[in-house]
N, C-alpha and C positions, 0 to 999 in steps of 0.2 A: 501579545502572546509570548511568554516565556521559552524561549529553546531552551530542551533539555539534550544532554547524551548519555544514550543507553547502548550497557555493552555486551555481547554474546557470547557464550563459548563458541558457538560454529554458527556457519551461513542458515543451516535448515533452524537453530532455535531463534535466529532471528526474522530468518520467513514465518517461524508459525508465530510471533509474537505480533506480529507486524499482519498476517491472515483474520489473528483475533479482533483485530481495531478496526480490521476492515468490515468483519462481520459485524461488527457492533454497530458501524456508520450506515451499512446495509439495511439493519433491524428498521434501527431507529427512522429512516427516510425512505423503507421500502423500495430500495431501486439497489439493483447490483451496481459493484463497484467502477467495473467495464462502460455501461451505461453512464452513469455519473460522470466519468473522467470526460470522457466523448463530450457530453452537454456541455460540462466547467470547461473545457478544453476553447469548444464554439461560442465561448460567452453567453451562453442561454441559462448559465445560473448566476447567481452570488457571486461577491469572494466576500462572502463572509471569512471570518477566523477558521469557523468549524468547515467548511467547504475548502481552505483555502490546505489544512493539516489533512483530509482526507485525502485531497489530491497528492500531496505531498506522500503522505502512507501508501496512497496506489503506485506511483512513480517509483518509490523502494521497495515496494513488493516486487512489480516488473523488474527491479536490478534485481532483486535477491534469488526470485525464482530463476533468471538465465546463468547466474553464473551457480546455484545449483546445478540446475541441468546440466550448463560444461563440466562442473567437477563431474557428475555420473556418466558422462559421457564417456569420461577421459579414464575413469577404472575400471570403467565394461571392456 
């Protein structure tokens, strides 16, 4: 698998670019993302490539949404 880097104007356009892959992984394997990570997490899935980039995309979603939330915490 190729690493690639991609760059954002701000945290929230790279949470929602980074929500869209997650839904896409979601579609396609019918299990939420939360659910997934938990199973991959306990060995009970793959590591395929594609299991191995979604995990990977849920791990940066969870950083992207908290320090989200601290930025809006911190202007409220």
């Amino acid at each position: 698998m190729k690493k690639r880097t991609i760059s954002y104007d701000t945290p929230v356009d790279a949470l929602v670019a980074v929500a869209k892959r997650l839904t896409r992984f979601e579609s396609e394997h019918r299990m939420n993302s939360e659910d997934f990570f938990d199973r991959y997490s306990k060995g009970k899935l793959e590591d395929s490539d594609e299991y191995v980039e979604w995990a990977n995309d849920y791990e940066h979603y969870m950083a992207l949404k908290s320090e989200v939330e601290r930025c809006v915490r911190h202007v409220a």
